[in-house]
Residue frames as a rotation matrix with the C-alpha (Angstrom) as fourth column:
UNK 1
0.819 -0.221 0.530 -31.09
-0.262 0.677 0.688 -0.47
-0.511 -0.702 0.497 -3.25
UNK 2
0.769 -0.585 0.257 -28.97
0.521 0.341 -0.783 -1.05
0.370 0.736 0.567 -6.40
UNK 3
0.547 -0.470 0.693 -26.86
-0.201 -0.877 -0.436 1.86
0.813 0.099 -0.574 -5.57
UNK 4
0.432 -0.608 0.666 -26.06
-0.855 -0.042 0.517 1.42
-0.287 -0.793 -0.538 -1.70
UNK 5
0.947 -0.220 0.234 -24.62
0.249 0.963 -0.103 -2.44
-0.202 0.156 0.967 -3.30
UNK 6
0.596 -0.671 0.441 -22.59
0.496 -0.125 -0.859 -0.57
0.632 0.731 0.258 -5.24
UNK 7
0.643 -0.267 0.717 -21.47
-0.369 -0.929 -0.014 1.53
0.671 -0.256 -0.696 -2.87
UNK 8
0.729 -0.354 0.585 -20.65
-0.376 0.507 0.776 -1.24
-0.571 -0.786 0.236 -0.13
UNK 9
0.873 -0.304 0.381 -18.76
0.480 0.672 -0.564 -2.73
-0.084 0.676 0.733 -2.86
UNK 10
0.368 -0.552 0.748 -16.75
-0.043 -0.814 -0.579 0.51
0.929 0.181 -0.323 -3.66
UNK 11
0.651 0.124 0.749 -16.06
-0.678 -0.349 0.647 0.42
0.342 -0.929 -0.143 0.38
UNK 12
0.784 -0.357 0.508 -15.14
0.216 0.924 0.316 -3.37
-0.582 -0.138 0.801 0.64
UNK 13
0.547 -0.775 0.316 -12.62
0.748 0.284 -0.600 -2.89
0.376 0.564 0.735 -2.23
UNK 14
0.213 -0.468 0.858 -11.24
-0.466 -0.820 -0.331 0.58
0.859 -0.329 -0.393 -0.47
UNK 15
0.456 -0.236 0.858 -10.94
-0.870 0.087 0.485 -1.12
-0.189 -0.968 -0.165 2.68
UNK 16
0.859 -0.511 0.030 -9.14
0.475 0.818 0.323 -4.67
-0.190 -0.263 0.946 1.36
UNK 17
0.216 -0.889 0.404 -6.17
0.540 -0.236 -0.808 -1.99
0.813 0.393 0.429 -0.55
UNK 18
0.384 -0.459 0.801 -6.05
-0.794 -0.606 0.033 0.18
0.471 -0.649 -0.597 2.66
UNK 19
0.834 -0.206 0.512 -5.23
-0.337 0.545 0.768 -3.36
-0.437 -0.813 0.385 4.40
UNK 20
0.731 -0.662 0.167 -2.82
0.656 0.613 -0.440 -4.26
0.188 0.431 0.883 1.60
UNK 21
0.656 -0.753 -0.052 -1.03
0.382 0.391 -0.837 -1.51
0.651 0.529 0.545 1.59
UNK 22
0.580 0.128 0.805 -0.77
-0.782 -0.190 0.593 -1.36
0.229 -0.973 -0.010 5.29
UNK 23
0.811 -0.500 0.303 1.06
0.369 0.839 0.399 -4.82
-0.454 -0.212 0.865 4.98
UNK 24
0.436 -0.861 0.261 3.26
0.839 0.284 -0.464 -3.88
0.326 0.421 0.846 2.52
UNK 25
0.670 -0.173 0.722 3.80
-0.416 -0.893 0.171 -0.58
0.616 -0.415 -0.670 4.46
UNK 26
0.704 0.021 0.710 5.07
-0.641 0.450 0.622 -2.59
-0.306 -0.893 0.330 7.50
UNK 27
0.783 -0.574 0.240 6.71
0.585 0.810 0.030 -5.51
-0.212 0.116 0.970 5.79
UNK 28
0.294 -0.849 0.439 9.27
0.625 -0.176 -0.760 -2.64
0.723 0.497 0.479 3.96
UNK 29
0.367 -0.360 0.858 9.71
-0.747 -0.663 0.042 -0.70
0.554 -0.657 -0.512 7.11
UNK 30
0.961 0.072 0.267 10.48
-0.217 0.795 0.566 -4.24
-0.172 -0.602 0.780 8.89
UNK 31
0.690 -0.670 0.273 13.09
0.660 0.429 -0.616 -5.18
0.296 0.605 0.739 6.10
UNK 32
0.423 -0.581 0.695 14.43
-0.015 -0.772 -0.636 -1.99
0.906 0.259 -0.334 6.65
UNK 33
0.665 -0.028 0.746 14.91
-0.710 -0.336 0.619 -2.53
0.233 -0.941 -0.244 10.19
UNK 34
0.752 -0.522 0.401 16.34
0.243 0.787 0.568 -6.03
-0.612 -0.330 0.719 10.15
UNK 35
0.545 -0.822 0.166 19.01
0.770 0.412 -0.486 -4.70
0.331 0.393 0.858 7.38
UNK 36
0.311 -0.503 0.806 19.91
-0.383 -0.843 -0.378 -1.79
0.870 -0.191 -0.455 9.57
UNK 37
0.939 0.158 0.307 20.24
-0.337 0.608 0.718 -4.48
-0.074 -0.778 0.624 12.60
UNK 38
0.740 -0.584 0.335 22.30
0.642 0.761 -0.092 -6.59
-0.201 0.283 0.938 10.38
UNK 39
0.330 -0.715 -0.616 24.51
0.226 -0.573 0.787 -3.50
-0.916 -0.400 -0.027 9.90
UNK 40
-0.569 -0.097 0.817 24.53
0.822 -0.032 0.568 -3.42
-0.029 0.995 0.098 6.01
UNK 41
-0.569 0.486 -0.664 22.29
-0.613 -0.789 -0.052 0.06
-0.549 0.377 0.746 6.06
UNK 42
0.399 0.916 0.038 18.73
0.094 0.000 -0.996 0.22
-0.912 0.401 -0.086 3.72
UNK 43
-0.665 -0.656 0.356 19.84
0.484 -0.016 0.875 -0.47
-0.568 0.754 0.328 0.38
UNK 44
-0.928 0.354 -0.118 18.46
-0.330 -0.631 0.702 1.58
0.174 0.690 0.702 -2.55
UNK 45
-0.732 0.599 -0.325 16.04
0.103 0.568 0.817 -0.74
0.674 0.564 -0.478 -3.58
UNK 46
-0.286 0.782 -0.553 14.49
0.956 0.276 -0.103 -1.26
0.072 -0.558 -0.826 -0.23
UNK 47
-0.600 0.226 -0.768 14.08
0.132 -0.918 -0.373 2.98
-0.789 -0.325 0.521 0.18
UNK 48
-0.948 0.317 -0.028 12.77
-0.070 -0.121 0.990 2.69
0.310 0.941 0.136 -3.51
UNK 49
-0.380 0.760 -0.527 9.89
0.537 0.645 0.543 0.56
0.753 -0.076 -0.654 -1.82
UNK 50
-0.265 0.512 -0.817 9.10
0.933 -0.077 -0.351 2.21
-0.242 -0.855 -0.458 1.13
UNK 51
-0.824 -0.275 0.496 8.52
0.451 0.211 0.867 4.75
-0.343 0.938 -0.050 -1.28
UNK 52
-0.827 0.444 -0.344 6.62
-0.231 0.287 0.929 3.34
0.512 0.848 -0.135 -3.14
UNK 53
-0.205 0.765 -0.610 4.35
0.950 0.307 0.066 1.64
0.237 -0.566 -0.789 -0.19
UNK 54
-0.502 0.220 -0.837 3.91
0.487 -0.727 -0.483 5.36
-0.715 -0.650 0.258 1.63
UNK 55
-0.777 0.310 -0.549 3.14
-0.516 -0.812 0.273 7.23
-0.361 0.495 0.790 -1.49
UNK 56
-0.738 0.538 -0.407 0.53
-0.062 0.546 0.835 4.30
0.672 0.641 -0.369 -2.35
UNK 57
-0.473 0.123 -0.873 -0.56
0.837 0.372 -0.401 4.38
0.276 -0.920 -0.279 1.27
UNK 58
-0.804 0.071 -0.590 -1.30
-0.092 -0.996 0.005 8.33
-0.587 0.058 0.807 0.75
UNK 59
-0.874 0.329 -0.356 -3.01
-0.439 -0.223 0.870 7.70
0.207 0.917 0.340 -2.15
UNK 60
-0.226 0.861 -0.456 -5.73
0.743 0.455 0.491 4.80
0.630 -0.228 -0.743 -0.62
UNK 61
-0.286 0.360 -0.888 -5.87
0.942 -0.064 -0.329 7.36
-0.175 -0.931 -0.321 2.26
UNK 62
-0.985 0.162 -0.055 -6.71
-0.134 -0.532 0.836 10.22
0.106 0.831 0.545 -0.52
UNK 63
-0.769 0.476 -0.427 -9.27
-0.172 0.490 0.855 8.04
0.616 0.731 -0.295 -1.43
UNK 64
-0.369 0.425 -0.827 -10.90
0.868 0.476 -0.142 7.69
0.333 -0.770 -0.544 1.86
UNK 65
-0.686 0.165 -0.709 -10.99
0.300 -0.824 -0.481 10.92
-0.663 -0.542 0.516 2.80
UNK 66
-0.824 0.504 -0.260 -13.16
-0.525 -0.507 0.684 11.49
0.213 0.700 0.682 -0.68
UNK 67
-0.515 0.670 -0.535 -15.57
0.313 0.727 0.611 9.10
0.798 0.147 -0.584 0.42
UNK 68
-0.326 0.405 -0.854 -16.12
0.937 0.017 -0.349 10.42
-0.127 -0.914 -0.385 4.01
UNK 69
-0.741 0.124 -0.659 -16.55
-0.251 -0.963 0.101 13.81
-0.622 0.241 0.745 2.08
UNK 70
-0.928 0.320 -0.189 -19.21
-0.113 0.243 0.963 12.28
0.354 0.916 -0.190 0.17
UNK 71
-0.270 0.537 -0.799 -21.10
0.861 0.506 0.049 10.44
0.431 -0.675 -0.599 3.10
UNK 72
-0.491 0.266 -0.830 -20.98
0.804 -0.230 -0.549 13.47
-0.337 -0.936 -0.101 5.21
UNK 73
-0.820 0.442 -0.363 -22.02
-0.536 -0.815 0.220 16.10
-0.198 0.375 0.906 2.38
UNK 74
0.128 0.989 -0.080 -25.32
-0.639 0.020 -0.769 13.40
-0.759 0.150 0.634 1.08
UNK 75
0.148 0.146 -0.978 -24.49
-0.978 0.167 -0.123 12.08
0.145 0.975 0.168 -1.83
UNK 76
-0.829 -0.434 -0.352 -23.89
-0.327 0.888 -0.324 8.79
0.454 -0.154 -0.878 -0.09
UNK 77
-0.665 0.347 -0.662 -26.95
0.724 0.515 -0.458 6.84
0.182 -0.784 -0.594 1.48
């Protein structure tokens, strides 16, 4: 029983960073939209971030895909 705690745990914390960086996905594609609106173009910085949010956004979704490769091979539950 100890184990499947851990595990939900390991789940819960994989699913609150896939929501984070889902927000911060969104918020820098947003920015990016309202300063191509405003006609000033994506400045460095803000391409730096989006980035930064996609290649973190890869990485939680890495991370998922090792888990559902766990679950579906046994070693989970």
């Amino acid at each position: 029983m100890d184990k499947r705690r851990k595990w939900r745990e390991q789940e819960q914390r994989l699913v609150e960073r896939w929501n984070a960086a889902e927000e911060r996905h969104r918020s820098v594609h947003a920015e990016i939209l309202r300063a191509q609106a405003g006609g000033d173009g994506a400045s460095e910085t803000l391409l730096a971030a989006a980035r930064t949010a996609q290649a973190e956004r890869e990485a939680v979704r890495r991370a998922v895909a090792r888990l559902k490769v766990e679950y579906n091979s046994g070693r989970r539950y």
